[in-house]
N, C-alpha and C positions, 0 to 999 in steps of 0.2 A: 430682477429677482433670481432668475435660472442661473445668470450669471454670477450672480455672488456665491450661491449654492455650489456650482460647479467651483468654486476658487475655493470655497470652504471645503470641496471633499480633494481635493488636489493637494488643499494645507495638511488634511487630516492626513494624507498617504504620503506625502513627503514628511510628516514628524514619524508615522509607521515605520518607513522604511529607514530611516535614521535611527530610533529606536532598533531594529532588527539589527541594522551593521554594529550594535555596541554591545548584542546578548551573543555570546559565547553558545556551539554546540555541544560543549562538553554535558549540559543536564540530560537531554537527549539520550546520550547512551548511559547516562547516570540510571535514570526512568527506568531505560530498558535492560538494566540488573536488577533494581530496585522490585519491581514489580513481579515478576515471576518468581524471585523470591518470598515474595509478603504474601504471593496465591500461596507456593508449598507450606509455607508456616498455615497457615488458614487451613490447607487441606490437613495436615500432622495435627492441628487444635480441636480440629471438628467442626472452624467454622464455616467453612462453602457445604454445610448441608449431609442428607445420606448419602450420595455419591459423587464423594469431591471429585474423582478421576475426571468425571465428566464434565464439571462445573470446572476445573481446570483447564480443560479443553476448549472449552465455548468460552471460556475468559479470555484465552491465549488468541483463540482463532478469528473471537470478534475485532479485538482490539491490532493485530496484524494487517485487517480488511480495511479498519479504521484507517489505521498509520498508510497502506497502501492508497488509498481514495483520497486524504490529506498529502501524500506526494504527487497524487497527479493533479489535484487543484493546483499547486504553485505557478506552475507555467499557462492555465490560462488566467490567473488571478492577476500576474506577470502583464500577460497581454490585453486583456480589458481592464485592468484595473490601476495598471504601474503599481502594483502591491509587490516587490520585488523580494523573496522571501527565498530566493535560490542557496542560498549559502548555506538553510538547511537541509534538503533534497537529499544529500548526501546520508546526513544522519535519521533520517526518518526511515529512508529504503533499508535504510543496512538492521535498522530496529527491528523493521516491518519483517528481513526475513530473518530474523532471528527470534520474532513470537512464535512464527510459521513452523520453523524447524522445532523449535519447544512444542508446539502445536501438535505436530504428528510426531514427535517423541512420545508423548504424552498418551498420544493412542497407542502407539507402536509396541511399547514397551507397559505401560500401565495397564492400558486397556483391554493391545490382545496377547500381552505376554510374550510380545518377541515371537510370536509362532508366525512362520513367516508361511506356511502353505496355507494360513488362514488369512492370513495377512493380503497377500496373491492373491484368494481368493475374492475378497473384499474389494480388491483392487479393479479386479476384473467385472464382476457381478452388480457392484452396486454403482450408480452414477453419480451420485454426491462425492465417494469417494475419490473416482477415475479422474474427476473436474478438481478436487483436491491433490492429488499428487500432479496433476496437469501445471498448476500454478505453483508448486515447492519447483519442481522441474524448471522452469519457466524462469525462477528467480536466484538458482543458482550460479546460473552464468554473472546472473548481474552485480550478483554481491561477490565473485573472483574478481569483476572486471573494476569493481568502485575506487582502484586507487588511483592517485595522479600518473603514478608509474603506467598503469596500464593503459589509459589515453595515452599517454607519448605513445607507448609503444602500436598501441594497434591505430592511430590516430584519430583526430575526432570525428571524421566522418564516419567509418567501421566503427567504433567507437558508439555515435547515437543511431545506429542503425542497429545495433542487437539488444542494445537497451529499449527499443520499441516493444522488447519483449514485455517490458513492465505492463503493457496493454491485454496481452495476451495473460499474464500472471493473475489482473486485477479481475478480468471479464472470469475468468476460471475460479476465482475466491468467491466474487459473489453468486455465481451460481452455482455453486459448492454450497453455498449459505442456503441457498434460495430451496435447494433439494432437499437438504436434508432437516428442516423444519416441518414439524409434521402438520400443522395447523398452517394457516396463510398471514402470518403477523406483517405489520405493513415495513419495519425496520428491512428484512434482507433487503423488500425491492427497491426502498431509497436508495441502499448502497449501490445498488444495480443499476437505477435509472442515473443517479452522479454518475457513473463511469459509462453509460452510454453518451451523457451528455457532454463529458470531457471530450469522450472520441469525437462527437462530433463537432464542437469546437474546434480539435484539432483536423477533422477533415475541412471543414469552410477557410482555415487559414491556411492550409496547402493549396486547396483548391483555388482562392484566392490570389497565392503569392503566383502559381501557375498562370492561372491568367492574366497577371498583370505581366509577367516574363512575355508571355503570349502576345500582350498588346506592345510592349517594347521593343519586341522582333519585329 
């Protein structure tokens, strides 16, 4: 019985992954026009509420956290699961930091008005925010580096070694989230407990590939 179960979930991720290699990324960055457009129409109509500014914000910043947590699932879904979903990776991160950037436009410029010694201010003073620009910071590099052109040139070792940044970008968004809600809703700390559990996924399979190098020496 285990055994036909296991063939049947094997069948199922081998029609997935065949499925995946025949869906194009181009919806992807479709989406992520799509969407922050349909929030400013909404916010110009009146419909996100008394203070769309905001409601555009937390629209922008949840779904960026989203799109960041659904790119680091791929590589362990990848490895426990042969769910092999890499071909979008590409388009979700680049998504992810372009809510981000709409994200803190959104405050920057709506919110505090472009006043940038308040802006400073905020930056320095408040912790939600610090751990916010922490993670835009964090994900600049990565969306410079995301073309094929730029693996040639820095090669793929240098390469996924600064993209490890995305760990440092993701752990910073959700506890951005986690701070700056004022009550304790249980949403930031899912997003928070996924990406500890990513990390550590990806710590036991270093750790792992180590010691088997270890036992091979």
């Amino acid at each position: 019985m285990s055994r036909l179960m296991l063939a049947g979930g094997a069948n199922l991720v081998d029609r997935v992954n065949a499925l995946a290699r025949s869906v194009p990324t181009w919806p992807i960055y479709l989406a992520g026009l799509i969407y922050p457009a349909l929030l400013f129409w909404q916010a110009i109509t009146g419909a996100l509420g008394a203070d769309p500014v905001k409601a555009m914000e937390h629209a922008l910043g949840i779904w960026a956290l989203r799109l960041i947590v659904l790119g680091l699932a791929i590589t362990p879904a990848r490895r426990l699961l042969r769910l092999n979903l890499m071909k979008f990776r590409r388009a979700i991160g680049l998504v992810a930091f372009w809510f981000v950037c709409l994200h803190f436009l959104t405050w920057a410029v709506l919110d505090m008005g472009l006043l940038w010694g308040q802006i400073a201010a905020d930056i320095a003073k408040r912790p939600y925010v610090t751990a916010g620009i922490v993670g835009l910071l964090a994900l600049i590099p990565l969306a410079a580096t995301s073309t094929d052109s730029a693996i040639r040139r820095m090669g793929p070792v240098r390469w996924r070694r600064l993209h490890r940044l995305v760990h440092v970008a993701a752990l910073a968004g959700a506890i951005h989230y986690v701070w700056l809600v004022k009550a304790w809703p249980v949403e930031p700390f899912i997003y928070l407990g996924l990406i500890l559990a990513f990390q550590a996924i990806r710590l036991r399979h270093f750790l792992r590939i180590g010691w088997q190098a270890g036992s091979a020496g």
